[in-house]
C-alpha positions in Angstrom: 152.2 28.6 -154.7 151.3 27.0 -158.0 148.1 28.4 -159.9 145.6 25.8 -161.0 146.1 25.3 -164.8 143.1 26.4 -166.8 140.8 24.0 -168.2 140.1 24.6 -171.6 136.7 24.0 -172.7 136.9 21.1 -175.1 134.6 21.2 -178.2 133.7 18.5 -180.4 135.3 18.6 -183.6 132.5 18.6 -186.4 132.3 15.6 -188.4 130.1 14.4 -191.2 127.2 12.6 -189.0 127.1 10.2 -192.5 130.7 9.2 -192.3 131.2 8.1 -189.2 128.4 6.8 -186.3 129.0 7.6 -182.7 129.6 4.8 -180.7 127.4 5.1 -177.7 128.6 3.8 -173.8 127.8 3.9 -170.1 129.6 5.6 -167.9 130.4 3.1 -165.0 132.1 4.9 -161.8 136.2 4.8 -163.4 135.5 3.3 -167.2 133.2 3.4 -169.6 132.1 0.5 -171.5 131.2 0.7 -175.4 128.0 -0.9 -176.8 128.7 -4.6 -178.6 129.0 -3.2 -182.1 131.6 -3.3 -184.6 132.6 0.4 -184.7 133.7 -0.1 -181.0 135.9 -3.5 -181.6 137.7 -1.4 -184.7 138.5 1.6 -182.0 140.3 -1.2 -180.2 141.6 -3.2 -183.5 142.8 -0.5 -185.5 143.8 2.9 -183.0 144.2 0.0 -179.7 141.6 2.6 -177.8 140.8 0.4 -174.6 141.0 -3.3 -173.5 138.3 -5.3 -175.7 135.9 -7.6 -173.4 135.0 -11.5 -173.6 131.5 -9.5 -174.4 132.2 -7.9 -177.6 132.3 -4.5 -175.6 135.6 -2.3 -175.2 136.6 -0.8 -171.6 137.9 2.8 -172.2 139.8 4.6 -169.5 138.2 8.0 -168.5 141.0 9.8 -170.5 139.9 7.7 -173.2 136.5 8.5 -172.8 137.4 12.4 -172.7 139.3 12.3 -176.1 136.9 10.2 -178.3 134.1 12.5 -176.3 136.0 15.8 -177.7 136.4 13.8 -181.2 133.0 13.2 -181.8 133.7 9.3 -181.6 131.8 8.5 -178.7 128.6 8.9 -177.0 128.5 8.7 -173.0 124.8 7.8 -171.7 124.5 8.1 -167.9 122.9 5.3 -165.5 119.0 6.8 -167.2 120.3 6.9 -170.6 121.1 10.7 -170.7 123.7 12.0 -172.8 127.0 13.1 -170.7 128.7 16.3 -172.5 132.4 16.7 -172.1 132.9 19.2 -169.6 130.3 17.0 -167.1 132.2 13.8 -167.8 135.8 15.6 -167.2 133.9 16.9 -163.6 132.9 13.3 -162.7 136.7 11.8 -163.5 138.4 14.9 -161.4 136.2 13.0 -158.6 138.0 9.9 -159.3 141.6 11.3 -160.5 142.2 15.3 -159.5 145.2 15.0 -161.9 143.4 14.2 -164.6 143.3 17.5 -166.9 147.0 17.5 -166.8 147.1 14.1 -168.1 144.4 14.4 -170.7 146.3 17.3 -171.9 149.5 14.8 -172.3 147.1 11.9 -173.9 145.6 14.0 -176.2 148.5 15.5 -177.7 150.5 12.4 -178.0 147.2 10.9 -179.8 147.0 14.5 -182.0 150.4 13.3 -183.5 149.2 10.1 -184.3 151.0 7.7 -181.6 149.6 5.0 -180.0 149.4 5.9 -175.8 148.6 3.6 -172.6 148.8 3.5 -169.0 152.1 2.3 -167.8 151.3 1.6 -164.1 153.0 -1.5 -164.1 156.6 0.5 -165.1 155.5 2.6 -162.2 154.5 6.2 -165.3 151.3 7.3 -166.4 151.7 6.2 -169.9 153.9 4.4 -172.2 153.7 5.6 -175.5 154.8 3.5 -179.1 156.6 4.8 -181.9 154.1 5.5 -184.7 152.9 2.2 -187.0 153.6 0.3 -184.1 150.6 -1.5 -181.9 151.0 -2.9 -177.7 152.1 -6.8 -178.6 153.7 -6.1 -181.8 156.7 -4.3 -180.4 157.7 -3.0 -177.1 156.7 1.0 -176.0 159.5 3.1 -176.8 159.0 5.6 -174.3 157.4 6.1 -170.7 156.0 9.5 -170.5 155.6 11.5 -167.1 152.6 14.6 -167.1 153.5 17.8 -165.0 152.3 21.0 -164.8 154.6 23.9 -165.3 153.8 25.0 -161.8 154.4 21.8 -160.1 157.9 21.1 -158.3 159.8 17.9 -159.7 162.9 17.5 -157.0 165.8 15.8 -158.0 165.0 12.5 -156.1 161.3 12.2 -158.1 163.4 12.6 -161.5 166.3 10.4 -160.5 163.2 7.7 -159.7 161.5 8.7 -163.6 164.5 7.9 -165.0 165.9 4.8 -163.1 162.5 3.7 -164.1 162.8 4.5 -167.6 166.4 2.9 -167.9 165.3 -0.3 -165.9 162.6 -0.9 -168.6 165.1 -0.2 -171.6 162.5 2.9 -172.4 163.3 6.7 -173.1 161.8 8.9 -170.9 159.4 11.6 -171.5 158.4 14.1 -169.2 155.4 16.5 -170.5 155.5 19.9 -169.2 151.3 21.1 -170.0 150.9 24.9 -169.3 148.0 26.7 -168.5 146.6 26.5 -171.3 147.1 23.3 -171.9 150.0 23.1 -174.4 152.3 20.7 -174.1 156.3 20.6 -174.0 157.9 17.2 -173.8 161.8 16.7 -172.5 163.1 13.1 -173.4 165.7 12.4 -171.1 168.4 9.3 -171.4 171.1 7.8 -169.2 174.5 8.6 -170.7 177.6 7.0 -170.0 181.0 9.3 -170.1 
């Protein structure tokens, strides 16, 4: 039996409070939506965090949410306008998605080394990840990554699907092994022809 991987306790990084403002949001069930301001359009235009809204505001994902959280970019409010830490907001998405720690651990290191990451759903992965300098609509994702936790059993029909998937998208395929600690190992697997 597989051991639960340990959840590190993620602290925010310390950042001069001049340089750059927090950008506050409400948490809303499965997203959280920025205020209307310009710090939260230039997450989107610049670093593509979210989907931006007819209103001005920008609709994070909750692994979104957890990694600008930990970064010090972000402010979560609660329905009465109380401040959500990080360890409260990662409780609330395990409600939603149980997999979740395995996948921000995935997201955040992929964001860590400065690539630009999304959900893939529609390829049938968790994320879709571009190759650095590259934004979504400029260019296509050049891989579809797959999170897993060391523990967890892939059998040979689940990574013959990952990769048909992969292939059928013209994508290289990434799967993420995250330890318990939360370190990440990435295999990039490819169809070869003999």
């Amino acid at each position: 039996m597989s051991k639960k991987p340990e959840q590190k306790q993620e602290q925010p990084q310390h950042q001069d409070p001049i340089a750059i403002k927090k950008i506050e949001s409400i948490f809303s069930r499965e997203r959280v939506i920025t205020e209307d301001s310009n710090e939260a359009r230039e997450l989107f235009n610049k670093s593509r965090f979210g989907t931006l809204l007819e209103t001005g505001k920008v609709q994070l994902s909750l692994i979104e949410a957890l990694y600008l959280l930990a970064k010090n970019r972000l402010a979560v409010l609660d329905g009465k306008s109380k401040e959500i830490q990080f360890s409260s907001l990662l409780k609330k998405s395990m409600k939603v998605e149980p997999n979740i720690w395995i996948r921000y651990c995935v997201f955040r290191d992929i964001r860590d080394r400065g690539y630009i990451i999304k959900t893939a759903l529609k390829f049938g992965a968790d994320f879709r990840v571009y190759d650095r300098g590259i934004k979504p609509g400029e260019d296509h994702a050049k891989w579809i990554v797959y999170p897993v936790h060391e523990g967890e059993a892939l059998t040979w029909y689940d990574f013959a699907a990952k990769n048909r998937v992969a292939h059928s998208t013209k994508k290289k395929l990434l799967i993420g092994i995250v330890d318990d600690e939360g370190d990440v190992t990435y295999y990039e697997i490819r169809w070869l022809r003999p």
